[in-house]
Residue frames as qw, qx, qy, qz and C-alpha x, y, z in Angstrom:
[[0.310, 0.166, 0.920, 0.171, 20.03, 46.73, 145.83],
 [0.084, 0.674, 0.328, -0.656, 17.58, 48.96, 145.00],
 [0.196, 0.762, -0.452, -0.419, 19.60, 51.00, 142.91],
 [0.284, -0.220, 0.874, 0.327, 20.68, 47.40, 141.19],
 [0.338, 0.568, 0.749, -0.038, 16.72, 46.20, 140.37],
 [0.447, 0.732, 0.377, -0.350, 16.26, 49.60, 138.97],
 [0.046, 0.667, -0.613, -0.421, 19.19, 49.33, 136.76],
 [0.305, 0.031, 0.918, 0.250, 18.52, 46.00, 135.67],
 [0.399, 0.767, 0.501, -0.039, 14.62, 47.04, 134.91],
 [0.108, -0.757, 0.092, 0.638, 15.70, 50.41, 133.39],
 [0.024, 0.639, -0.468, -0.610, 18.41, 49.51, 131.21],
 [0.369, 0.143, 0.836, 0.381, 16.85, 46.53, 129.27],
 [0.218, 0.793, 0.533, -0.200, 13.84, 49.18, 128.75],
 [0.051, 0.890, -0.158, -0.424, 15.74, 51.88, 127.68],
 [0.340, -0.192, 0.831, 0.397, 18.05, 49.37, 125.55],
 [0.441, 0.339, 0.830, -0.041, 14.92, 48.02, 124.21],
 [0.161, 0.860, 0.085, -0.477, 13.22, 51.90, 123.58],
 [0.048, -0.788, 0.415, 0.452, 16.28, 52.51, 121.38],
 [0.236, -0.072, 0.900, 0.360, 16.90, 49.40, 119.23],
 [0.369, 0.530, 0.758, 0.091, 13.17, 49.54, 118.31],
 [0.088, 0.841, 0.079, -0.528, 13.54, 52.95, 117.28],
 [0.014, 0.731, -0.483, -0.482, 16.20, 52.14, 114.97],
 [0.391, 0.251, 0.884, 0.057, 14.33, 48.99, 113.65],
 [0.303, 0.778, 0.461, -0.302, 11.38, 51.19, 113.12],
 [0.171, -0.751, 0.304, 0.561, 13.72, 53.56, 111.23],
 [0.101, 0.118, -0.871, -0.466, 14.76, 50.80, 108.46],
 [0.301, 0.505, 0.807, -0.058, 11.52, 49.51, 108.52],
 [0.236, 0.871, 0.182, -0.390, 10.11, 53.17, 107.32],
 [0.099, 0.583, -0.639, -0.491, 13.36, 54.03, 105.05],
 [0.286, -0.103, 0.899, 0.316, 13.16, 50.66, 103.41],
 [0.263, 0.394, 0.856, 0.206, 9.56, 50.72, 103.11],
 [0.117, 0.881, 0.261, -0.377, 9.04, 54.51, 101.91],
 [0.078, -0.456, 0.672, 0.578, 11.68, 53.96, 99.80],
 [0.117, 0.428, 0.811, 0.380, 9.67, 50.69, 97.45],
 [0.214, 0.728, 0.611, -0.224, 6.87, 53.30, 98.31],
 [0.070, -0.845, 0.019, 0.530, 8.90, 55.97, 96.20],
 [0.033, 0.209, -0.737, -0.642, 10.15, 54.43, 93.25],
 [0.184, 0.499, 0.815, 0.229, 6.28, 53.49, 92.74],
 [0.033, 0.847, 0.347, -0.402, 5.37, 56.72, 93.13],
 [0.162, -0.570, 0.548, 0.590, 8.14, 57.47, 90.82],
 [0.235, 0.104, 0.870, 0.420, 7.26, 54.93, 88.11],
 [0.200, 0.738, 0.608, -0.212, 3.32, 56.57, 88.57],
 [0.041, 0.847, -0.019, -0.529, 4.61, 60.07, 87.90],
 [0.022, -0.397, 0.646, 0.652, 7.09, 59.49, 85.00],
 [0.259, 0.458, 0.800, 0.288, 4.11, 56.77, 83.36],
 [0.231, 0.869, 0.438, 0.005, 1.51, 60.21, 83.58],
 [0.152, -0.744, 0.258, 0.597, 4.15, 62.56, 82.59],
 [0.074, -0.192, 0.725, 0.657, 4.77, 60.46, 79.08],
 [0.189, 0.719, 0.653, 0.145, 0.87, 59.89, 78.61],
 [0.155, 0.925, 0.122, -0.324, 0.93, 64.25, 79.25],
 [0.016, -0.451, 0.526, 0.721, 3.64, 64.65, 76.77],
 [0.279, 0.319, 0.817, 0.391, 1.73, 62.26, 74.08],
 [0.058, 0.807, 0.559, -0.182, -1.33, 63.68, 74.78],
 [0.109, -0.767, 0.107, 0.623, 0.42, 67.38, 74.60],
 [0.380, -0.246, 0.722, 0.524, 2.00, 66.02, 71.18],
 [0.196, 0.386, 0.861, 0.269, -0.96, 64.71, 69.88],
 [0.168, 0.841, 0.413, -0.305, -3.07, 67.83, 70.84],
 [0.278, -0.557, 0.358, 0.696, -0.28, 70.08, 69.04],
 [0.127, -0.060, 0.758, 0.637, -0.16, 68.35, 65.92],
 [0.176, 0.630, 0.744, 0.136, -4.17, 68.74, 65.47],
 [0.085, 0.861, 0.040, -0.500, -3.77, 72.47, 66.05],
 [0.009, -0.465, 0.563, 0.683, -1.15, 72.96, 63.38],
 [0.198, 0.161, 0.863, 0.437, -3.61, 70.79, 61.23],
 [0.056, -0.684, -0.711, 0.154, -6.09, 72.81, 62.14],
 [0.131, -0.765, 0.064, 0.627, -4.34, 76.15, 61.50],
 [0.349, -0.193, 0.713, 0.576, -3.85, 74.88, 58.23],
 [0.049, 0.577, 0.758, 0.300, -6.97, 73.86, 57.09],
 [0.070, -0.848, -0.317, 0.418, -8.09, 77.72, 58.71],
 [0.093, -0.475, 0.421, 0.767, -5.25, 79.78, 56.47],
 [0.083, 0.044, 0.766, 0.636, -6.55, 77.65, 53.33],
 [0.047, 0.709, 0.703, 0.034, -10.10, 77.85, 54.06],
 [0.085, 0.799, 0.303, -0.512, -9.57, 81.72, 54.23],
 [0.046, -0.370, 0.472, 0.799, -7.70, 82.24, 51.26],
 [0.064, -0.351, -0.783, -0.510, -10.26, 80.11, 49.07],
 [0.155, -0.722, -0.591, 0.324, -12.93, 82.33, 51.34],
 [0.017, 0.669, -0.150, -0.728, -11.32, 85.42, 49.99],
 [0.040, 0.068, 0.680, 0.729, -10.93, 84.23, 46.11],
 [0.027, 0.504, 0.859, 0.089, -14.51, 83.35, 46.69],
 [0.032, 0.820, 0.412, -0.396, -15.61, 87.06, 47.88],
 [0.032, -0.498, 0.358, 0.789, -13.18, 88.54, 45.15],
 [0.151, 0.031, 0.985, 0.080, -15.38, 86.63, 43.12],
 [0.014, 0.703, 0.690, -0.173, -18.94, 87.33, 44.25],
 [0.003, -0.755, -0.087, 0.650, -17.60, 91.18, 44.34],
 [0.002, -0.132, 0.630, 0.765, -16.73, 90.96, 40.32],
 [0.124, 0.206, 0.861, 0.448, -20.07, 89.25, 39.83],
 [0.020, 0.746, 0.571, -0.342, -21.96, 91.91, 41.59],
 [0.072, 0.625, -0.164, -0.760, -20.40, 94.69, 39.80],
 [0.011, -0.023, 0.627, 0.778, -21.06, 93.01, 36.51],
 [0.090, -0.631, -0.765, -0.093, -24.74, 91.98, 37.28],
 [0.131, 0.834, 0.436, -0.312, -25.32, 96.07, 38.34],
 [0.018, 0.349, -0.373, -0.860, -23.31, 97.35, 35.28],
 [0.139, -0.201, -0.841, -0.483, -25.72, 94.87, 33.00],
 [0.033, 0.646, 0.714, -0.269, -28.51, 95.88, 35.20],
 [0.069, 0.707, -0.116, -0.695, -28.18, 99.92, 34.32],
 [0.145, 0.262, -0.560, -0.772, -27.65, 99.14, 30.62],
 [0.032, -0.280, -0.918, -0.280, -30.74, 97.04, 30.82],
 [0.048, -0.801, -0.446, 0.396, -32.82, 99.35, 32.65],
 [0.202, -0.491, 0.327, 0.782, -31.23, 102.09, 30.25],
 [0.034, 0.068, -0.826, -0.559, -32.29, 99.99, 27.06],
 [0.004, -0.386, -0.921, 0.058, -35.43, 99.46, 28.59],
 [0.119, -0.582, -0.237, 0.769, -36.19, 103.08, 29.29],
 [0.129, 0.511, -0.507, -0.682, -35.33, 104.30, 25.61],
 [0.365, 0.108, 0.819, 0.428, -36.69, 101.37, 23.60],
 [0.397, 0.699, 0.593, 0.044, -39.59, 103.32, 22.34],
 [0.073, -0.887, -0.015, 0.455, -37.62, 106.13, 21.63],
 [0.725, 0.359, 0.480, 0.340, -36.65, 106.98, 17.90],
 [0.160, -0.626, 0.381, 0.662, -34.75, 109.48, 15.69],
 [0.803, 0.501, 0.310, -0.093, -35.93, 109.80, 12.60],
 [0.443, -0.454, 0.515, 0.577, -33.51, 109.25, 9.66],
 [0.142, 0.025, 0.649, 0.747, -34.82, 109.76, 6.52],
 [0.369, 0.465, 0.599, -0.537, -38.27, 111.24, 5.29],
 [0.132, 0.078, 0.692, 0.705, -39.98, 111.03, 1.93],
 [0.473, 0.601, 0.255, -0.592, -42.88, 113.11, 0.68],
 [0.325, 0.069, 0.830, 0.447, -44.67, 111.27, -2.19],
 [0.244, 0.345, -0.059, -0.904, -46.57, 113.77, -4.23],
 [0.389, 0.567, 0.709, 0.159, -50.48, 112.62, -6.45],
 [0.063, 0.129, 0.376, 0.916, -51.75, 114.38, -8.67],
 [0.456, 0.021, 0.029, -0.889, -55.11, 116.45, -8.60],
 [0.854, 0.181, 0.195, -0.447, -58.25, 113.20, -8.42],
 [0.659, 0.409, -0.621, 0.113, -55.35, 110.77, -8.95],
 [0.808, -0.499, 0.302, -0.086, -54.42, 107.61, -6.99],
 [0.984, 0.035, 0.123, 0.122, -51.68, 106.61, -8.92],
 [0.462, -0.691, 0.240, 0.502, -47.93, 107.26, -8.88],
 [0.451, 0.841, -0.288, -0.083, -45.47, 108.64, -11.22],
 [0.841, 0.245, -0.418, 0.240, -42.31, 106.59, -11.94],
 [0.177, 0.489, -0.570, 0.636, -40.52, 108.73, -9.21],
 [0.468, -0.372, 0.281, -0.751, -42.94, 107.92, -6.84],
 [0.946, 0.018, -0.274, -0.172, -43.20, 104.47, -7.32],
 [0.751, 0.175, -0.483, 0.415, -39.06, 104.23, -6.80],
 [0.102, 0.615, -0.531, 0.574, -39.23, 106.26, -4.07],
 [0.822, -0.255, 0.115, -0.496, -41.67, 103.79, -2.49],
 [0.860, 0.215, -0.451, 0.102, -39.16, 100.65, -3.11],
 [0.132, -0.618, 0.560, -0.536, -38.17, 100.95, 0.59],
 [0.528, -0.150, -0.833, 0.067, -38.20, 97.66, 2.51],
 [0.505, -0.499, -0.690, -0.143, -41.25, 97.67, 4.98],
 [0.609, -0.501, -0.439, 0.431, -39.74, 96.66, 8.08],
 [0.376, 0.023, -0.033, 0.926, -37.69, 100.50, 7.88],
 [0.090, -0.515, -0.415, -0.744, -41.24, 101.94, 7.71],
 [0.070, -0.228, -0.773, 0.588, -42.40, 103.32, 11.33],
 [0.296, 0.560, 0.574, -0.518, -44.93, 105.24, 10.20],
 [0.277, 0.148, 0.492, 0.812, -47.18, 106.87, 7.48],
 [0.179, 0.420, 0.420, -0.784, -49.30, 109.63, 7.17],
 [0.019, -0.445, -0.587, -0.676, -52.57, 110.08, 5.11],
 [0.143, -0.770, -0.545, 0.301, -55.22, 112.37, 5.31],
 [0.399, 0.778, 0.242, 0.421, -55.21, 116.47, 4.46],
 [0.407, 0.118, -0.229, 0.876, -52.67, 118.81, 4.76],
 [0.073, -0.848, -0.515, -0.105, -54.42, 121.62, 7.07],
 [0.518, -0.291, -0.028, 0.803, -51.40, 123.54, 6.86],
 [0.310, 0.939, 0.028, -0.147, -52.32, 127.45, 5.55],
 [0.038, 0.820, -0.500, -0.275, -50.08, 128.39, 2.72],
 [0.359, -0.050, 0.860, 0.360, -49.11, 125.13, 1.38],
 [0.516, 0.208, -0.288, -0.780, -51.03, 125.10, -2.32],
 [0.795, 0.001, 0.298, -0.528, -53.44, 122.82, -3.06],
 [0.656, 0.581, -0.444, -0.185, -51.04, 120.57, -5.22],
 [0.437, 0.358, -0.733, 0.380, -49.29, 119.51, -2.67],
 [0.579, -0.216, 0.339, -0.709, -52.01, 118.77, -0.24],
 [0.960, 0.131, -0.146, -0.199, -52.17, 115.23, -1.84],
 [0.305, 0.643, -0.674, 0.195, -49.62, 113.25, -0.24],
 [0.923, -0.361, -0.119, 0.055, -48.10, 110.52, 1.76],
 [0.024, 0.808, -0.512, 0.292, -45.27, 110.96, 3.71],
 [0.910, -0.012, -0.374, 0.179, -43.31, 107.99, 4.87],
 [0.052, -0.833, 0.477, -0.277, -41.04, 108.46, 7.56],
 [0.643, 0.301, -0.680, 0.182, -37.89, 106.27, 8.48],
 [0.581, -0.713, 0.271, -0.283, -37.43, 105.77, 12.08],
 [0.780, 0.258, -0.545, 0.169, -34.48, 104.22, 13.81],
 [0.775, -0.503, -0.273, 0.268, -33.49, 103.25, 17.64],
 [0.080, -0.909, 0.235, -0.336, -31.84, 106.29, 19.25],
 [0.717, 0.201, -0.470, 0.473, -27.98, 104.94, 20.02],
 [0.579, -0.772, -0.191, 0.179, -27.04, 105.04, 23.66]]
């Protein structure tokens, strides 16, 4: 009898053990399953926000690489540019600093020697036309006495006009 009581207690216990195991079982599958297609539904929702997001970040680079190529090419015209206007501003510097150098410098181009007579101030017809030179062409004239030795004394009376013109670069 014994051996009956602990078979009766036993096997509803061990009956029991085992059915709730395999309750428990579906209870976990069933509910780790709804807990996996939300976990699913989570993962595929932030997978199509990281593709947008990837999409969206793309397309601002390539708009950005764009706007970088064009900004260097107008960045180069701009220095091919600056480099022309520096070489003309130090070619026009040199020819100004050149011109400036030289402006008082003159070559004379033409000289006339106007001859008086002995305790005479007044010209002879040649001497009159050779005076019919316009002004401005005059740079200089000399009076005063010849103290050259050897020149005679005729030709100690004089004025000498001399042309001057700007010495060509």
């Amino acid at each position: 009898m014994r051996q009956a009581v602990k078979l009766g207690v036993v096997l509803p216990a061990v009956m029991l053990l085992a059915s709730g195991c395999v309750a428990t079982r579906g209870w976990v599958t069933e509910h780790v399953g709804k807990k996996e297609v939300e976990i699913d539904q989570r993962v595929a929702g932030v997978d199509k926000k990281l593709t947008e997001e990837t999409q969206r970040v793309d397309q601002k680079v390539d708009g950005v690489d764009t706007k970088l190529t064009q900004t260097s090419e107008v960045a180069r015209g701009a220095r091919e540019r600056a480099d022309g206007a520096y070489t003309k501003a130090d070619e026009t510097n040199s020819r100004l600093t050149r011109l400036w150098s030289n402006r008082n410098v003159r070559k004379e181009a033409e000289t006339y020697q106007i001859l008086f007579g002995f305790d005479k101030w007044d010209l002879n017809d040649a001497g009159q036309t050779t005076l019919g030179i316009e002004l401005p062409r005059i740079h200089l004239v000399g009076l005063g006495p010849i103290a050259e030795k050897g020149t005679p004394n005729k030709d100690k009376r004089r004025v000498t006009v001399k042309l001057m013109v700007a010495q060509e670069d």
